[in-house]
C-alpha positions as CSV (number, residue, x, y, z in Angstrom):
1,X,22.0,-45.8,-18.2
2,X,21.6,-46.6,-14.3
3,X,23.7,-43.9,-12.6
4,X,22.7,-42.7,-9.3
5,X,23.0,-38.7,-8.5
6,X,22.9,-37.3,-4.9
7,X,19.0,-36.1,-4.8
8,X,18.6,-32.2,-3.3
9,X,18.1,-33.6,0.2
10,X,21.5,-35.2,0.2
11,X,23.4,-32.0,-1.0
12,X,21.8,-30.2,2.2
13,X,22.8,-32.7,4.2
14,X,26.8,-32.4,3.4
15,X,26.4,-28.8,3.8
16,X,24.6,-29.1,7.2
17,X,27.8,-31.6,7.6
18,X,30.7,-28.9,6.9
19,X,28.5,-26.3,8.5
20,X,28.8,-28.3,11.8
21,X,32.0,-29.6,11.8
22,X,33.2,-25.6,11.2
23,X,30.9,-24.6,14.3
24,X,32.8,-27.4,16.0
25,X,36.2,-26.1,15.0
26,X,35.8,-23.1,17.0
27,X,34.3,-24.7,20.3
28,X,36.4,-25.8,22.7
29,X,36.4,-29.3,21.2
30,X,39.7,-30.7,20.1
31,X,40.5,-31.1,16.6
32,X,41.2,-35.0,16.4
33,X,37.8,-35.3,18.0
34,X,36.2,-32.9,15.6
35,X,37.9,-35.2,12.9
36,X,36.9,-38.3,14.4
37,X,33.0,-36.8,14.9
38,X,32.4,-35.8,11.0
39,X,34.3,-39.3,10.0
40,X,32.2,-41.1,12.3
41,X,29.1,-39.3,10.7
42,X,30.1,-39.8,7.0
43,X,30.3,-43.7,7.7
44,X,26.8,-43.6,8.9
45,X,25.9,-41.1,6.2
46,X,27.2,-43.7,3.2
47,X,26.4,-46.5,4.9
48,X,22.4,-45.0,5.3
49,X,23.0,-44.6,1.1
50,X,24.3,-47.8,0.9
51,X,21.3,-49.4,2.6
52,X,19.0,-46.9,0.4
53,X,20.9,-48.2,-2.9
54,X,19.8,-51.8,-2.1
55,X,16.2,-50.9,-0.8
56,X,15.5,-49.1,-4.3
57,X,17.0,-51.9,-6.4
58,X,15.2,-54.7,-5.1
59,X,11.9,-52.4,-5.2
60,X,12.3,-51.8,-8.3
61,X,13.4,-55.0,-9.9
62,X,10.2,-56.5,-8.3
63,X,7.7,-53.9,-9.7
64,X,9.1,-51.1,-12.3
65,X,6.8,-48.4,-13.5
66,X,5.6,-48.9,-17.0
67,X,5.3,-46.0,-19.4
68,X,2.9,-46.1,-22.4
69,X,2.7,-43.0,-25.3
70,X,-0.5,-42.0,-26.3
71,X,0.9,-40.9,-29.7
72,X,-0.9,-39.5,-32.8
73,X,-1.1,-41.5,-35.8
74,X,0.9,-38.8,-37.2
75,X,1.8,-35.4,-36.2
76,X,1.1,-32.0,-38.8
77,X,3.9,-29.9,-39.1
78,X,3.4,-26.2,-37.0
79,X,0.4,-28.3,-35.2
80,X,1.0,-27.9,-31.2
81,X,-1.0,-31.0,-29.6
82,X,-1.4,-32.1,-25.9
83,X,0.6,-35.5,-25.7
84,X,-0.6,-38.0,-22.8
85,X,2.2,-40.8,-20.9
86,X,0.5,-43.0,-18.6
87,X,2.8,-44.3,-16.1
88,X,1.2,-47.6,-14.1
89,X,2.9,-48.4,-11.4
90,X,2.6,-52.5,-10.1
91,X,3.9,-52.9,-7.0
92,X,3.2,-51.2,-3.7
93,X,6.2,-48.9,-3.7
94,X,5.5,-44.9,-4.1
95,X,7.8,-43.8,-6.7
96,X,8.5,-39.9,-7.0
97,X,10.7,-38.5,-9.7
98,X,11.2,-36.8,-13.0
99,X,10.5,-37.6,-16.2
100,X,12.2,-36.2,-19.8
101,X,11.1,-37.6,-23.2
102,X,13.7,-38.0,-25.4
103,X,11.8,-37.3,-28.8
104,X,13.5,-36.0,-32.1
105,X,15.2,-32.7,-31.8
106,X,13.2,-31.0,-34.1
107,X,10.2,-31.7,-31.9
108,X,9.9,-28.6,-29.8
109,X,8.7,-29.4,-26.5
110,X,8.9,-26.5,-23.6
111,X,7.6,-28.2,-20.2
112,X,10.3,-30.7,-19.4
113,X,10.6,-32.4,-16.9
114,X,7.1,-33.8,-15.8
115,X,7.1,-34.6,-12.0
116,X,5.0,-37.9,-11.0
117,X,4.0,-39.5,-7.7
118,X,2.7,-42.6,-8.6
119,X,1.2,-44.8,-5.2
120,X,1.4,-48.3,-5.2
121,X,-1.2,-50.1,-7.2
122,X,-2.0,-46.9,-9.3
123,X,-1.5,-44.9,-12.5
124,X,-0.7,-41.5,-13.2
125,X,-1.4,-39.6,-16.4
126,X,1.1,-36.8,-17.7
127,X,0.8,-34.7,-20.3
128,X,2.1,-31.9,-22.3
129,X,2.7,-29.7,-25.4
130,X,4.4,-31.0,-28.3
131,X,4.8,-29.1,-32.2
132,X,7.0,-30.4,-34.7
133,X,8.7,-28.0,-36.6
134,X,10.1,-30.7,-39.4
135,X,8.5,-32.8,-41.3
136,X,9.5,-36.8,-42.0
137,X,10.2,-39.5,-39.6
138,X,10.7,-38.6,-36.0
139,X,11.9,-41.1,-33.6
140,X,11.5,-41.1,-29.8
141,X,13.4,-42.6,-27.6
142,X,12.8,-44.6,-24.0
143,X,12.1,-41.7,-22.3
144,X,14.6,-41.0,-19.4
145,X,13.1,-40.7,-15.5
146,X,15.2,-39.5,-12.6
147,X,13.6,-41.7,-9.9
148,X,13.8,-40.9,-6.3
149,X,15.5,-43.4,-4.1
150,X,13.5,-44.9,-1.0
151,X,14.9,-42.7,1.7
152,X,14.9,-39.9,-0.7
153,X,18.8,-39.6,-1.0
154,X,19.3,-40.0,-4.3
155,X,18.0,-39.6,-8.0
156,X,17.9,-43.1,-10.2
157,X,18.8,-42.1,-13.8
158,X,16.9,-44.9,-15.6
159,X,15.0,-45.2,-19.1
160,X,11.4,-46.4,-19.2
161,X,9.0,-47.0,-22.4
162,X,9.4,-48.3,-25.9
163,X,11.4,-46.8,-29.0
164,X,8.5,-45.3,-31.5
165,X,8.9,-43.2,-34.5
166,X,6.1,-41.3,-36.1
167,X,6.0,-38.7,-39.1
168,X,4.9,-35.5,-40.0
169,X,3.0,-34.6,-42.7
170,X,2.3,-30.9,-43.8
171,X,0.0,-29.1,-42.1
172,X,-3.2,-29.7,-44.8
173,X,-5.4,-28.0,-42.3
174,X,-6.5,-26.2,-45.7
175,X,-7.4,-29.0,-46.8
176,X,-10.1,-29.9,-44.5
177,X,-11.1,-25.8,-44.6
178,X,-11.8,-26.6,-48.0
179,X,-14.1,-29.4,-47.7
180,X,-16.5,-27.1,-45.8
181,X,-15.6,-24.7,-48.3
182,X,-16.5,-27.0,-50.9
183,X,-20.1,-25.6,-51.9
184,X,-19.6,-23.6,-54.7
185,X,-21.2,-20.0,-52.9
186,X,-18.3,-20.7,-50.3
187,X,-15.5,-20.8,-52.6
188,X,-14.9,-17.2,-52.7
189,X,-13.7,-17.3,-48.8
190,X,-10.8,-18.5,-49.8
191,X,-10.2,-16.3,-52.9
192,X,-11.2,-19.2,-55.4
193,X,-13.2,-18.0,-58.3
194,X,-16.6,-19.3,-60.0
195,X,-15.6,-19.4,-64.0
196,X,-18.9,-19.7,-66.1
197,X,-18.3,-22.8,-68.6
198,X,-18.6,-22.0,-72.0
199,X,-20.4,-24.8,-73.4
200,X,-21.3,-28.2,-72.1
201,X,-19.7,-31.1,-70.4
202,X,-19.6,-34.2,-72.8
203,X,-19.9,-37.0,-70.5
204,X,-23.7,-38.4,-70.0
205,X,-25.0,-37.9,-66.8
206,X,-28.7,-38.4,-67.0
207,X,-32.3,-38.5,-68.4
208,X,-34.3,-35.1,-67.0
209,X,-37.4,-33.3,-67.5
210,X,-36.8,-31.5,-70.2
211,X,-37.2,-26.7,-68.8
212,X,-37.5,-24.2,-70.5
213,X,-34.2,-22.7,-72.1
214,X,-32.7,-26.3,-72.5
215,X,-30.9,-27.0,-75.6
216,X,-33.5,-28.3,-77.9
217,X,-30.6,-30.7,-79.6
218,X,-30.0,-32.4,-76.1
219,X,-34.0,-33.9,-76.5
220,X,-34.0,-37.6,-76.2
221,X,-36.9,-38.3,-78.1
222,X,-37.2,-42.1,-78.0
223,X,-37.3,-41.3,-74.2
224,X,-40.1,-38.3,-75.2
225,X,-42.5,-40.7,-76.4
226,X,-42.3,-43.3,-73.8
227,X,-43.2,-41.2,-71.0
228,X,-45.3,-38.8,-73.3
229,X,-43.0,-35.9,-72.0
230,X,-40.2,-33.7,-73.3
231,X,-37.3,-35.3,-71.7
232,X,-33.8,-33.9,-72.5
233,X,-30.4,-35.6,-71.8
234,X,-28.3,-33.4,-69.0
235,X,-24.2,-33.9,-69.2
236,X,-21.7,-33.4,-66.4
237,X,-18.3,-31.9,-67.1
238,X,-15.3,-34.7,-68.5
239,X,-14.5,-36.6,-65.4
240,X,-11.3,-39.3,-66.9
241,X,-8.8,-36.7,-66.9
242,X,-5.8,-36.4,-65.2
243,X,-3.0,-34.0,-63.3
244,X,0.2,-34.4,-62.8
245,X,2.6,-32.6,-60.6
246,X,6.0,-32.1,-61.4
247,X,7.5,-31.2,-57.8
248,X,10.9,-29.2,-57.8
249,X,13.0,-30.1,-55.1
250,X,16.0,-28.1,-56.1
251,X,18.1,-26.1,-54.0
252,X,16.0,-22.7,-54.5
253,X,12.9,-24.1,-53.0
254,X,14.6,-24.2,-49.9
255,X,13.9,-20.0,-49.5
256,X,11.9,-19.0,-46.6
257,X,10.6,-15.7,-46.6
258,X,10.1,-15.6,-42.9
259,X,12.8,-17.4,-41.2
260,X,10.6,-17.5,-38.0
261,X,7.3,-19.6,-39.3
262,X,7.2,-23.4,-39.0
263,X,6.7,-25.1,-42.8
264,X,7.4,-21.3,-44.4
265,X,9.8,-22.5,-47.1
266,X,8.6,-22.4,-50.5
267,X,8.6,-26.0,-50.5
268,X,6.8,-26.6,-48.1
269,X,4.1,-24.2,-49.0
270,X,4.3,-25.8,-52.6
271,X,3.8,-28.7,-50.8
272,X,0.6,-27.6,-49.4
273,X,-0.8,-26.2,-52.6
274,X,-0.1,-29.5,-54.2
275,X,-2.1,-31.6,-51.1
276,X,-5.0,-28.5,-52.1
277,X,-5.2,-28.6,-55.6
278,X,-5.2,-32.4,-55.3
279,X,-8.1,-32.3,-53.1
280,X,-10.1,-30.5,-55.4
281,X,-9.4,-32.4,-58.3
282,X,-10.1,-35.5,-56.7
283,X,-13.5,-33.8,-55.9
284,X,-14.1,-33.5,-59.7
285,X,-13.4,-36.6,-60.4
286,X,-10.0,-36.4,-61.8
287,X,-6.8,-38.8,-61.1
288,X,-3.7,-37.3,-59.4
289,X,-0.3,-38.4,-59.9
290,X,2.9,-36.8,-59.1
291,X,6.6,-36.9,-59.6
292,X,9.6,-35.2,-57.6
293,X,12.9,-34.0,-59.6
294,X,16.0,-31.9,-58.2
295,X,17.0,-34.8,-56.2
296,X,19.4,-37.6,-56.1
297,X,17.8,-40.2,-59.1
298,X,17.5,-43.0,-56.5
299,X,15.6,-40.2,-53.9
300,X,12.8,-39.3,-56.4
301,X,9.1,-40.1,-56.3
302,X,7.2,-41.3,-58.1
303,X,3.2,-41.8,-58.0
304,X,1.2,-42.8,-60.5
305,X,-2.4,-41.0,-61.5
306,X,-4.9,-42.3,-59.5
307,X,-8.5,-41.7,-58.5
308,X,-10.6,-42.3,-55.3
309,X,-10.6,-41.2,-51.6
310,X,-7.9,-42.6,-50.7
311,X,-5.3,-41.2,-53.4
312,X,-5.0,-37.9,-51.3
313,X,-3.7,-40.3,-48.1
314,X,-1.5,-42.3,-50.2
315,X,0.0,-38.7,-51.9
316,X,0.4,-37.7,-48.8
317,X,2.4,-40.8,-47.3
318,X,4.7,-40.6,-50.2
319,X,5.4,-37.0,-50.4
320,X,4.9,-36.3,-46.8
321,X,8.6,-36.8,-46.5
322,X,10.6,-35.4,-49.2
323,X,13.3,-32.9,-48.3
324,X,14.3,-30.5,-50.7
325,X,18.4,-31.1,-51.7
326,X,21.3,-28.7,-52.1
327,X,21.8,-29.7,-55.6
328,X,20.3,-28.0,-58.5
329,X,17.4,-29.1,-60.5
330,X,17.3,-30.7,-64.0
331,X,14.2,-29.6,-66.0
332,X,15.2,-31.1,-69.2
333,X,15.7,-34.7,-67.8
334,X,12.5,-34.6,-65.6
335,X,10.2,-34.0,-68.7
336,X,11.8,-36.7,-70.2
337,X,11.4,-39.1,-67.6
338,X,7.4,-37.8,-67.8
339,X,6.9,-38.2,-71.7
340,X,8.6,-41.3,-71.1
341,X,6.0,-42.2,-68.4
342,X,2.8,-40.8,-69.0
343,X,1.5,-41.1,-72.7
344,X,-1.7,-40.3,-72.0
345,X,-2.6,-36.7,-72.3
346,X,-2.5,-34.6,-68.6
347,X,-2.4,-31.3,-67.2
348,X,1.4,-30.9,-65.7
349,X,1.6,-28.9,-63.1
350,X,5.5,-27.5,-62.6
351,X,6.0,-26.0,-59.3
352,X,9.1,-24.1,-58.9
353,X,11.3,-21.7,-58.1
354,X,13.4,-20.4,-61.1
355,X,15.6,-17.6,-62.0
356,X,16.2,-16.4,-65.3
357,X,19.4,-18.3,-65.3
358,X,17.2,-21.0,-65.7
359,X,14.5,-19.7,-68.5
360,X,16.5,-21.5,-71.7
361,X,16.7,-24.8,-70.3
362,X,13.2,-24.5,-68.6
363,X,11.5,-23.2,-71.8
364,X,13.4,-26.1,-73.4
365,X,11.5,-28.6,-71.1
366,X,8.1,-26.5,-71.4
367,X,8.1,-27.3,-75.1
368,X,8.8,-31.4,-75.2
369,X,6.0,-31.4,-72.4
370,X,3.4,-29.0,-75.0
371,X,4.1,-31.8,-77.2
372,X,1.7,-34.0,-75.3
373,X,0.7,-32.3,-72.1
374,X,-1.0,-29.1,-71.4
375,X,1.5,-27.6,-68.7
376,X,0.5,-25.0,-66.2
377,X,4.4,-23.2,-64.8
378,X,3.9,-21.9,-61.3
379,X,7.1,-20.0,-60.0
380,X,7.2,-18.7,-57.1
381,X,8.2,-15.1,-56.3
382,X,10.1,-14.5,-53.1
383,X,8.5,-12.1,-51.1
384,X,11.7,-9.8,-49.9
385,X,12.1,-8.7,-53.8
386,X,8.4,-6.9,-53.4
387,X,9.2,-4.9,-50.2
388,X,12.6,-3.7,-51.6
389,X,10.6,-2.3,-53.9
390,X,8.3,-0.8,-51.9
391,X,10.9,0.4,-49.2
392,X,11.5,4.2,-49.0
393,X,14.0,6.0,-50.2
394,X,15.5,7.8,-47.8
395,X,19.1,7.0,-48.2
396,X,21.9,6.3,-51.5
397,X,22.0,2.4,-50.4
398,X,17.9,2.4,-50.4
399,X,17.6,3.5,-54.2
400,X,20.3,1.2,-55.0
401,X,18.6,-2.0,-53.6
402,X,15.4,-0.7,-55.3
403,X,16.6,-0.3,-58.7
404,X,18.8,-3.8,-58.6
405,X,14.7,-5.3,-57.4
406,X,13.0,-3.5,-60.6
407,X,15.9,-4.9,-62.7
408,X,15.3,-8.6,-61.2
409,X,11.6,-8.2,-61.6
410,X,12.0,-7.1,-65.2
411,X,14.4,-10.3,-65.8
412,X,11.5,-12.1,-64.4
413,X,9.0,-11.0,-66.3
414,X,11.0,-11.7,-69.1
415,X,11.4,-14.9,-68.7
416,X,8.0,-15.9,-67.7
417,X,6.9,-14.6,-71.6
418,X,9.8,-16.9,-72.7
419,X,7.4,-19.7,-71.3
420,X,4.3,-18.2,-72.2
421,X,5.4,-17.9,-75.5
422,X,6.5,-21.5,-75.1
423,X,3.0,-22.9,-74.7
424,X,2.9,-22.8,-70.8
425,X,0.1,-21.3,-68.5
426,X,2.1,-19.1,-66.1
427,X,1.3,-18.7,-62.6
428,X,3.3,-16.1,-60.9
429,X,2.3,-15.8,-56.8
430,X,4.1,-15.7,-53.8
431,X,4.1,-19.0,-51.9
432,X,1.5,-18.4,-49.4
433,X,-1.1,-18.1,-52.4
434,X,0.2,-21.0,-54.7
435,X,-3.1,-22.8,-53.3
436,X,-5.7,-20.2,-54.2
437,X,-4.0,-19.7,-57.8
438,X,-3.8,-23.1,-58.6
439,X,-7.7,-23.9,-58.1
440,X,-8.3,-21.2,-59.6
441,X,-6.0,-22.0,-62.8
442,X,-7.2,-25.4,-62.9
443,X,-11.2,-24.3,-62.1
444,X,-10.7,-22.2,-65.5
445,X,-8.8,-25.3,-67.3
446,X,-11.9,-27.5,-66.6
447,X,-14.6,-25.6,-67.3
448,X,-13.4,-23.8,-70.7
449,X,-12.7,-27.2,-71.5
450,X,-8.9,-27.1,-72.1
451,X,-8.8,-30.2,-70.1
């Protein structure tokens, strides 16, 4: 788009135009020569824009500014970051004007426009303030400048800069909390707990000096006699085992408690509890798969188990964009699909938000999973239900709403033995603490030796 606007300084001057010519009217100064004064004026005054027009043009076609984005390589949802344009500018023409970026809606950004004076032969750095408040694929535009013309009479509406896109990813700043956190006497910060093993791991490790209070059977004593020293084989917990998540993306886990924080929805909290427990058991030496249901069959995910460093990054890039749907979730087909899938014993992790609408065909699904799978259900519990019942009751409506919460909660509970009494390991936590219950869970899982 090239339109030209009349810049602030031409606006003043057609008002100090009229305000003349109406002086003039009321001298002793004739009207047709009043007329024939502001006529006389306005051909100078367009033919002065029309010279301008030209002027700017061919400066510009000879040496345009050139924008460059100093974007992320992806953005974390809720994260505010300083942004950085650089605009270089060719020729010896001073260019003065505006500049708006034209990202994605859902990218909040409060300090547009950015003003620039750039001198000939120089560059100019802008910055500012960016936080996404969506995650997936975010496109921005050629941003959009309103240059100022060479005699400063008008504003060039022109875009600048390249078409880039970008995504964001959950915020997994708990992610990286944790890997500070990772020392077993730092755990407890974040609410994890330390479960003693009872027993020992069954995977070799190595050959150690055998202390006092070592199990006598562990001895190696072909090793013993070589080195004329009790020397004792030491084992490290199973490390081939794998977790599975089966991710609802149903309708209901589209609930936000808060309606004001960025990535508050229950999915994308779940979200984040998945990226956490991941972590951890990719610490431990376990593979990580996962598998979306609730969504259109040709929009699921699907990611094998895998091991290593980089299977947290490649979660990430395949989950990082998933949306959850209006429709409602299948359980019974999705662990199905993953019996059909995954032969190999796993711990399934099914995160969702259920009512007890749901508990026959969900209890259903719990069972063909036992058959195979040791399945850990995590529901999530909206948080409004707990301050109903916790409000006062100071008026008739009041006692109403908090009997109609105790008689939800009860259904829930309800339920949740349904599943329990289906072979599941329940987890019952508001969103916000999914994470923390999780490792835990799975911390207890490992080292009773349940998986």
């Amino acid at each position: 788009m090239r339109a030209m606007l009349p810049a602030s300084a031409l606006i003043w001057i057609f008002v100090g135009m009229g305000v003349a010519c109406g002086a003039l009217c009321f001298t002793s100064m004739s009207m047709p020569a009043v007329a024939m004064a502001a006529g006389g004026a306005l051909v100078m005054l367009l033919a002065l824009i029309g010279i301008d027009i030209v002027i700017s043009i061919d400066h510009w076609r000879r040496a345009p500014l050139r924008l460059q984005r100093h974007l992320p390589r992806a953005f974390a949802l809720g994260r505010t970051i300083t942004m950085h344009l650089s605009l270089e500018n060719p020729g010896s023409t001073r260019w003065r004007g505006r500049l708006f970026e034209l990202a994605d809606p859902s990218m909040r950004i409060p300090s547009m426009p950015l003003r620039f004076d750039v001198p000939g032969n120089r560059s100019e750095e802008l910055q500012f303030e960016i936080t996404p408040t969506e995650r997936g694929v975010k496109h921005f535009e050629a941003s959009q400048i309103l240059l100022r013309s060479r005699f400063g009479l008008l504003d060039w509406n022109l875009r600048i800069g390249p078409d880039e896109s970008r995504r964001v990813f959950p915020n997994f700043a708990d992610q990286a909390r944790f890997a500070w956190l990772a020392a077993e006497q730092r755990l407890s910060d974040l609410g994890v707990k330390s479960v003693r093993r009872r027993g020992a791991g069954t995977d070799f490790d190595q050959l150690v000096e055998y202390r006092a209070g070592d199990p006598v059977r562990h001895i190696d004593w072909k090793a013993t006699l070589t080195h004329d020293r009790p020397i004792t084989r030491k084992f490290q917990d199973d490390r081939d085992q794998r977790i599975m998540f089966l991710l609802d993306c149903g309708r209901r886990m589209r609930s936000d408690d808060t309606q004001q924080t960025i990535g508050a929805t229950h999915f994308d909290q779940a979200l984040n509890a998945l990226m956490l427990l991941s972590f951890v058991a990719l610490k431990s030496g376990d593979a990580v798969g996962a598998m979306t249901f609730g969504t259109p069959e040709n929009g699921e995910r699907r990611y094998a188990p895998r091991k290593g460093g980089q299977t947290l990054h490649a979660l990430m890039a395949e989950l990082g964009d998933v949306e959850p749907t209006l429709t409602f979730s299948d359980y019974t087909r999705c662990a199905a699909d993953l019996i059909g899938r995954q032969r190999k014993r796993a711990l399934v992790v099914l995160i969702t938000n259920c009512r007890d609408e749901d508990a026959a065909e969900l209890a259903s699904a719990v069972r063909l999973l036992r058959t195979r799978h040791l399945v850990v259900v995590a529901n999530l519990r909206e948080q409004i239900v707990g301050q109903i019942i916790l409000q006062p009751l100071t008026e008739p409506q009041s006692g109403l709403e908090t009997a109609a919460a105790h008689e939800y909660q009860q259904a829930r509970g309800e339920m949740l033995r349904r599943f329990a009494m289906a072979g599941a390991v329940i987890i019952d936590c508001e969103p916000e603490r999914l994470g923390v219950e999780l490792v835990n869970r799975y911390t207890e899982l490992k080292r009773s030796g349940a998986i």
